[in-house]
Every structure is written in C-alpha cells, then in structure tokens.
N, C-alpha and C positions, 0 to 999 in steps of 0.2 A: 557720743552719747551711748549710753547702756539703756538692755530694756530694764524696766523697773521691777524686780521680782516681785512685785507687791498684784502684777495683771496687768493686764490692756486698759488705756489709756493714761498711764504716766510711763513717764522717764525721767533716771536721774541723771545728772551732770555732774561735772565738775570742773572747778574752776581754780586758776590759781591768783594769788592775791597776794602784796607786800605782806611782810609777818606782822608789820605792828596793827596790820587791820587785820586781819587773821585773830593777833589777839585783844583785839577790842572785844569783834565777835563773837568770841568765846566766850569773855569776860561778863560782857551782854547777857550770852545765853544762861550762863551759869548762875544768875546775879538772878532768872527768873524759873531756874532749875529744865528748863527745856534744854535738848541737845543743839548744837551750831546747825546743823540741817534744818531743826522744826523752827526756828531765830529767823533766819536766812528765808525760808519758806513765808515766814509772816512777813516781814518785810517786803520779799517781791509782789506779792499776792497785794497788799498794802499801795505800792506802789504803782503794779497796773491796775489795780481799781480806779486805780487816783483819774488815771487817763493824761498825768502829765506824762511829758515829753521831756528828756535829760539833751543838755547842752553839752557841748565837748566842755567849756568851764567849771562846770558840773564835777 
C-alpha cells in the first residue's frame, strides 16, 4: 500500500483482477460517468456497511 496523497488517514491500494471483471468495472463506472476508483470505492464502502461476511463460494 501507498500513502494516499490526498493526507492522513487514507490509503490507496491496488489490486489485481481477471480482465473480464476489470472490464465490467469500468463498463459500470463509465455507464454512471464516475471513475473505476470512485465505483470500486462505493461498492466496498456498500459492502462493509452491509456488515456481511463473504464465503470462499462467494
């Protein structure tokens, strides 16, 4: 992980990912005019709110 030049307390990541989900994501992002990072971002954020817990099935 990098610091996040943005200040103290974020950090960004990155990750790597099969291409055809790569470009879903994109496709996603693009489709609501936000960038893959700020997509990506909602999602996570979405999903630890959720407070569910992912299966290896999953």
């Amino acid at each position: 992980m990098t610091k996040d030049p943005r200040g103290k307390g974020a950090k960004s990541i990155g990750i790597n990912m099969p291409l055809e989900m790569a470009n879903e994501l994109a496709r996603r992002a693009a489709s609501m005019n936000i960038s893959k990072s700020q997509y990506c971002k909602i999602i996570l954020e979405q999903w630890v709110g959720s407070g569910k817990k992912l299966t290896l099935s999953e």
